[in-house]
C-alpha positions in Angstrom: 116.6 116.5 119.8 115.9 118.0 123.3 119.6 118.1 123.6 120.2 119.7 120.0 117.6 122.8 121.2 119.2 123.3 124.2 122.4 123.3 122.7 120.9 126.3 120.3 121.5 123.9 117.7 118.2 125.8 116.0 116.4 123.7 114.1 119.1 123.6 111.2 120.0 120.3 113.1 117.1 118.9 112.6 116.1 119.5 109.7 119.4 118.8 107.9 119.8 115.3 107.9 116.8 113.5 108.8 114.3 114.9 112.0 112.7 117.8 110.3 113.3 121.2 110.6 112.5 124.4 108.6 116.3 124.3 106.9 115.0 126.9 104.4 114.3 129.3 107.0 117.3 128.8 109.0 119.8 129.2 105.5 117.8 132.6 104.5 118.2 134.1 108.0 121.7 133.2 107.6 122.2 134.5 104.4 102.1 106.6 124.6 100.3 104.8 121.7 96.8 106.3 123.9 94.4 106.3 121.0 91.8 108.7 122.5 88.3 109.8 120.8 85.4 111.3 121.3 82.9 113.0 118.8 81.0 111.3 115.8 80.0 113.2 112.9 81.3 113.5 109.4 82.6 116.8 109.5 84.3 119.7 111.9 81.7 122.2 110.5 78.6 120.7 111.7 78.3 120.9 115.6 78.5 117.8 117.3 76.4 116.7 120.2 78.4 115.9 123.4 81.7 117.2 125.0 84.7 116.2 122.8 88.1 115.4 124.5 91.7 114.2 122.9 94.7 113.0 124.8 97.6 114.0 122.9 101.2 113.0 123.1 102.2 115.3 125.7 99.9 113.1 128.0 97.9 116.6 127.8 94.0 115.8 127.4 92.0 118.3 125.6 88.6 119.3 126.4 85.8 120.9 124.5 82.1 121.3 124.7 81.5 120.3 121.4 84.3 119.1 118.2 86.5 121.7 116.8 85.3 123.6 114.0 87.9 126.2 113.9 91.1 124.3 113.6 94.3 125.6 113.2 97.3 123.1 112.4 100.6 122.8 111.1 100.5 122.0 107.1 101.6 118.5 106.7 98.8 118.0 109.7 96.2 119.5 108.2 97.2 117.5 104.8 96.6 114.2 106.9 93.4 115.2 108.1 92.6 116.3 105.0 92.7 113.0 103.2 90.4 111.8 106.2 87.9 114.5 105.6 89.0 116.5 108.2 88.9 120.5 107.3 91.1 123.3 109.0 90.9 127.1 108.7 94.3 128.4 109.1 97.6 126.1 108.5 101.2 127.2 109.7 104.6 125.9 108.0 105.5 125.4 104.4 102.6 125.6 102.5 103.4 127.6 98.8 106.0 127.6 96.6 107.8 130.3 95.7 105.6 130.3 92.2 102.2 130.2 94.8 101.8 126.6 94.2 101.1 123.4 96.7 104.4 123.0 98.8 105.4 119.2 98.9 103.9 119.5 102.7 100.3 120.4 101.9 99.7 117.2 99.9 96.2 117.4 98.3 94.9 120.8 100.0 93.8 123.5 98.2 96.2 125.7 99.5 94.3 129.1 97.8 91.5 128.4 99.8 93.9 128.4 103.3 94.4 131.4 105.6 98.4 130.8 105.6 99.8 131.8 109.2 103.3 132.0 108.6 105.0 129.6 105.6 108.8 129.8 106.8 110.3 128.9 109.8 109.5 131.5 112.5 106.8 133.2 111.0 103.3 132.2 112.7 100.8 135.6 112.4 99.3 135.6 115.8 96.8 138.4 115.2 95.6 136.7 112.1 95.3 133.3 114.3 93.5 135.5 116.5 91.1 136.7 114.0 90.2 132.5 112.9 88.8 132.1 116.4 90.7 129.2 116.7 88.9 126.4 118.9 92.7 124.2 118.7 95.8 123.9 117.5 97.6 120.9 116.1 100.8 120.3 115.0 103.9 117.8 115.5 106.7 117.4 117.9 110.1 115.9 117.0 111.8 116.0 120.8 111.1 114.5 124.2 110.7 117.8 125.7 107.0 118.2 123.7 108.1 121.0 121.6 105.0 122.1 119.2 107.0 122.2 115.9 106.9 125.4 113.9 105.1 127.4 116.5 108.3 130.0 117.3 109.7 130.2 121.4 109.4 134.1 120.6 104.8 133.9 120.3 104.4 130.4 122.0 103.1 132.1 125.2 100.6 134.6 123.0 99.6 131.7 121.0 98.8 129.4 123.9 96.7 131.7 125.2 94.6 131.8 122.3 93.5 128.0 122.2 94.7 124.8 123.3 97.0 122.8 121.4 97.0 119.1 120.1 100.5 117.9 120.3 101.4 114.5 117.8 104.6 113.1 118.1 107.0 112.2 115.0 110.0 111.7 117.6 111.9 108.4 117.9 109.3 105.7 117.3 108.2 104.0 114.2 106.0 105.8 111.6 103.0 103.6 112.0 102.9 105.2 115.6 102.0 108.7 114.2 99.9 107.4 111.6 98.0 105.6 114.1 97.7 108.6 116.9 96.6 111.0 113.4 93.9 108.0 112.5 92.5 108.6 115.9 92.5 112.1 116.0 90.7 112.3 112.5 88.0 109.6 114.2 87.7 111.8 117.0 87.0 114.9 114.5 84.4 113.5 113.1 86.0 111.8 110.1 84.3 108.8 108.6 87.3 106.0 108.5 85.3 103.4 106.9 85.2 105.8 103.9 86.1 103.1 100.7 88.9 106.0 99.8 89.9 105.7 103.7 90.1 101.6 104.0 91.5 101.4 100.5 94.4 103.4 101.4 95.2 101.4 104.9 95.0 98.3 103.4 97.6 99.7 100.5 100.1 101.0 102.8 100.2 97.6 104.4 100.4 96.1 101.1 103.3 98.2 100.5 105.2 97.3 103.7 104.8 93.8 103.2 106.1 94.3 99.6 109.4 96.4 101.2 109.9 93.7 103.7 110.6 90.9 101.4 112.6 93.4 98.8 115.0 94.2 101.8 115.0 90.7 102.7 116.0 89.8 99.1 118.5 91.6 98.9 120.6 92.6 102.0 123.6 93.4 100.5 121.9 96.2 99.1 123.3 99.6 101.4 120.8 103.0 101.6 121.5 105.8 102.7 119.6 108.8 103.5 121.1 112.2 102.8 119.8 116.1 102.8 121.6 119.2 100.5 122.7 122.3 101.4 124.5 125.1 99.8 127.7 124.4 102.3 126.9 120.9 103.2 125.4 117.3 102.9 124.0 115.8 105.8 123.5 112.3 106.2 121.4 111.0 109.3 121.3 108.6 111.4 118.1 106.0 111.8 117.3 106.3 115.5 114.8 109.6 115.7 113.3 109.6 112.6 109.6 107.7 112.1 109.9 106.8 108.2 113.8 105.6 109.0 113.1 103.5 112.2 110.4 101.7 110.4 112.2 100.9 107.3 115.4 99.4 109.6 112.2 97.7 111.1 111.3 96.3 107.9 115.2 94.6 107.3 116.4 97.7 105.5 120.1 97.6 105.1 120.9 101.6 105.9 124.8 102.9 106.4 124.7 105.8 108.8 127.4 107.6 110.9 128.3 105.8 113.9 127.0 106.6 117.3 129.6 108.7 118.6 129.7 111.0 115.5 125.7 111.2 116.0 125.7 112.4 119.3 126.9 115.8 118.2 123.9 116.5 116.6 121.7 115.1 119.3 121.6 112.0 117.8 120.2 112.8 114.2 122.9 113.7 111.5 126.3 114.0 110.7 127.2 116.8 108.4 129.7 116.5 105.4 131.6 118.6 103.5 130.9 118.4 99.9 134.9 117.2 99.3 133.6 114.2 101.7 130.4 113.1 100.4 131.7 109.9 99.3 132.7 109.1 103.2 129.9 106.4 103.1 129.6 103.8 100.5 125.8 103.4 99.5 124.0 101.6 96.8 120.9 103.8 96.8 120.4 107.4 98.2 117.5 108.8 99.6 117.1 112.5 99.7 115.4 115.3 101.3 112.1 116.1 99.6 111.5 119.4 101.4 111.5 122.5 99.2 113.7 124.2 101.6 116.7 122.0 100.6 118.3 121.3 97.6 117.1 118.7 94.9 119.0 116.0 93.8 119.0 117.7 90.0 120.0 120.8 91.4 122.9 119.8 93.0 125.9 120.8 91.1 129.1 119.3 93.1 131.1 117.2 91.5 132.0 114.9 94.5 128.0 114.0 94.6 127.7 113.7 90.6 130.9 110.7 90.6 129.1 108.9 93.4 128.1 105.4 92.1 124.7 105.6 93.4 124.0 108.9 91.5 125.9 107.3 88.7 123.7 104.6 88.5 120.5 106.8 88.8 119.8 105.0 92.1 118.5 108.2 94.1 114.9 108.6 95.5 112.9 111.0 97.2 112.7 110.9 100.7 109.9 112.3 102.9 111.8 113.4 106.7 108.6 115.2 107.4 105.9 112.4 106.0 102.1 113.2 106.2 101.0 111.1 108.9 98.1 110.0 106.5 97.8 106.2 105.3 97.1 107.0 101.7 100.7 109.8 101.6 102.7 107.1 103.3 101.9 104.5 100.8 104.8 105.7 98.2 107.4 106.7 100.3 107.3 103.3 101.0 106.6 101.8 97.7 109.5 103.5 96.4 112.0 102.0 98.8 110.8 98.8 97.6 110.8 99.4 94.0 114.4 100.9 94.3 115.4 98.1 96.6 113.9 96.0 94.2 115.7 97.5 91.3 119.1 98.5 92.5 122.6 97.3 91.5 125.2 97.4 93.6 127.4 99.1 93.4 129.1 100.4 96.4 
């Protein structure tokens, strides 16, 4: 994806078919495993006793006199920590609805209660992230280059300035990688991980991949394919970059993706389709984008995607390209694989 930025690909790349990438945005302006810890405590508002440090995935180590309390972090971050307890003040990214209610991203948050910092691609208030006296900054990175995602080229140097930043990367390893680095960033926030709530959910999302590792093994004939919708296009990507892809091909998931070659174009994450060609690989079951910014699979009004056999046979499923890096949000993207793996005819 380092290649696609430099290229000026924007993020539309990205996004489209399978990395991440604030599509929404981008269409409207167009028209080392190190788990690292510190702190105890069960919360970032009660000051905790000692210095607290966190090597992030920049190789970039942290250091505070005392645990965050003002945290600032990109939404589907501060959703993860969320679910461990974990608190922020300000979040940046998609966050509300056009209607003012919980984006897909923000997962269980209480998203009235958030100072918003920017909910499109590009937008990041820096004087209001000023005014939270932020003591760090958290977000994800989806290229080698250690890219803080959704915190725009334009501010970066402004922002940087204001607090340091916490860098998790959802960039060409498996997703129980992330999940793992976000576990131990939660720990080292102060979060209480043997929380029943906290357990219970680990212990779920394992049951869940063990349940989607006999379902693809059962049936391997069985072709997926993971797609994203535009107004202009349909992008299917490739399994290579992406956390929640790499681990399902890990699991014995049969997926049909572009080849190489075509690939490389994109940096290695997509190919992009007209709607004439969306038929140009065969699937039995297709996952799609969940992300408010693109289109929903009941929106979609082409022709071409509504004669597909998968869509004929009511074999589509939500797809998370930008997952919560939380055990207990993980859980059904995986379940649902199973269940359609499970379920599915085929029929390509």
């Amino acid at each position: 994806m380092s290649n696609a930025r430099a290229a000026h690909l924007t993020r539309r790349g990205i996004l489209a078919a399978g990395g991440a990438l604030g599509l929404g945005a981008v269409l409207a302006a167009c028209g080392d495993d190190d788990k690292s810890g510190g702190s105890s405590g069960k919360g970032t508002t009660a000051a905790d006793s000692g210095p607290w440090s966190f090597k992030d995935d920049r190789g970039t180590t942290v250091k505070l006199d005392k645990a965050p309390a003002n945290i600032v972090a990109f939404v589907g971050v501060a959703a993860a920590l969320h679910d461990y307890g974990v608190e922020v003040k300000g979040v940046f990214g998609p966050t509300t609805t056009k209607d003012g209610k919980a984006d897909v991203q923000a997962g269980d948050m209480d998203v009235s209660k958030l100072t918003v910092l920017g909910n499109a691609w590009g937008q990041f208030n820096v004087e209001k992230y000023a005014a939270l006296a932020p003591d760090v900054l958290i977000t994800t990175m989806f290229d080698a280059a250690g890219t803080l995602w959704y915190v725009p080229d334009e501010s970066k140097d402004k922002i940087a300035k204001l607090a340091p930043s916490v860098g998790i990367s959802a960039y060409d390893r498996q997703l129980t990688v992330p999940l793992q680095r976000v576990w131990a960033l939660a720990e080292s926030l102060g979060a209480d991980l043997t929380a029943s709530k906290v357990v219970d959910a680990k212990k779920r999302f394992e049951a869940a991949s063990t349940r989607l590792r006999a379902a693809a093994k059962a049936h391997p004939d069985i072709k997926v394919l993971a797609g994203s919708a535009a107004q202009s296009l349909f992008y299917v990507s490739g399994t290579n970059l992406s956390v929640d892809l790499e681990y399902f091909k890990a699991l014995g998931v049969n997926f049909v993706e572009p080849s190489a070659s075509v690939l490389k174009k994109s940096g290695g994450w997509y190919e992009d389709l007209s709607w004439e060609n969306v038929d140009k690989y065969p699937a039995d079951v297709i996952m799609m984008d969940d992300r408010s910014a693109t289109i929903q699979p009941a929106d979609i009004t082409e022709a071409t995607w509504k004669k597909l056999p998968a869509v004929q046979a009511g074999q589509v499923i939500a797809r998370s390209p930008e997952p919560i890096f939380s055990y207990d949000k993980c859980v059904a993207m995986v379940e649902n694989l199973a269940k359609a793996l499970e379920t599915a005819k085929k029929v390509s």
